[in-house]
N, C-alpha and C positions, 0 to 999 in steps of 0.2 A: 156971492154968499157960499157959493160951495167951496170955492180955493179958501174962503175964509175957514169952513167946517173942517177942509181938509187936512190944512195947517194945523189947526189948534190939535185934530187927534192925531194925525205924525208927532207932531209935541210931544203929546202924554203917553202916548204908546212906545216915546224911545226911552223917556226917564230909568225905569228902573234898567234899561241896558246902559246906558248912561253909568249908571249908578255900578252895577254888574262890573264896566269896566275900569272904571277908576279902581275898586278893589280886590284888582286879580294882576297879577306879574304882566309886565309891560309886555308885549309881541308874544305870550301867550297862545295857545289853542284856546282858552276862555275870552282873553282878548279879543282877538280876531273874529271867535262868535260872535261877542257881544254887539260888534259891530257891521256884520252881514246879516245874522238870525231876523232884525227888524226890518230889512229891505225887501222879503213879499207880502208881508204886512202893508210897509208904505205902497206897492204896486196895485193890492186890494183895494187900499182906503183911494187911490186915485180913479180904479178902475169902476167902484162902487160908489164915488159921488160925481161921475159923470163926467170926469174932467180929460179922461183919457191921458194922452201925451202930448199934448200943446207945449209948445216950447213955453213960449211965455210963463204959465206955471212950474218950470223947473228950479229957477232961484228961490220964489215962495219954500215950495217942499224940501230941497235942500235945505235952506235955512231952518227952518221946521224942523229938520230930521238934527243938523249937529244943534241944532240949539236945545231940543229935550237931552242928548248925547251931553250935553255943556250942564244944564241944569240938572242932570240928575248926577252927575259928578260932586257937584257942591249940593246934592240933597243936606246933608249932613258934616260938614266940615263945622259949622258952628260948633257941632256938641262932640267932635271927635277929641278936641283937648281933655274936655270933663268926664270923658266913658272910662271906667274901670278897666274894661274889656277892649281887646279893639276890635274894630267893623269885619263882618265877614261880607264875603262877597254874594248875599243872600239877601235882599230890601227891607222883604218881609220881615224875615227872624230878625234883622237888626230894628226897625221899628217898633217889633213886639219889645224887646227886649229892654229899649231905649224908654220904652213908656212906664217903665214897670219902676 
């Protein structure tokens, strides 16, 4: 149950970097954030559900980690044809913005 809890928040904790980096300049300094910023994060959530560094749990969390990275990328591809405006590299403001 815990590598299950683990999993699900590395998921949701990587989306909006996920998201971050699909709309920022490919190899980027914002790039490159977007995709180290969220790995002591992932080292907390392991450290603080008790799972330590078992091998065994390394593909769970990896998977975990690019699949929020995968998923927050296509947050918003559906409605990127229909926006007026195009996406900034911001989740929030484009969400706010997208609802309005």
């Amino acid at each position: 149950m815990n590598l299950l809890f683990a999993a699900v928040t590395v998921l949701i904790l990587n989306l909006p970097f996920g998201y971050w980096r699909a709309n920022v300049k490919k190899f980027s300094f914002q790039w490159i954030l977007a995709i180290h910023l969220p790995v002591p994060f992932v080292i907390a959530v392991r450290l603080m559900s008790g799972l330590g560094f078992q091998l065994i749990t390394y593909p769970v969390i990896v998977a975990a980690f690019f699949g929020g990275q995968l998923a927050g990328k296509y947050f918003f591809t559906y409605r990127k044809n229909k926006l007026i405006y195009p996406l900034t590299s911001c989740m929030l403001c484009d969400i706010i913005r997208t609802l309005n």
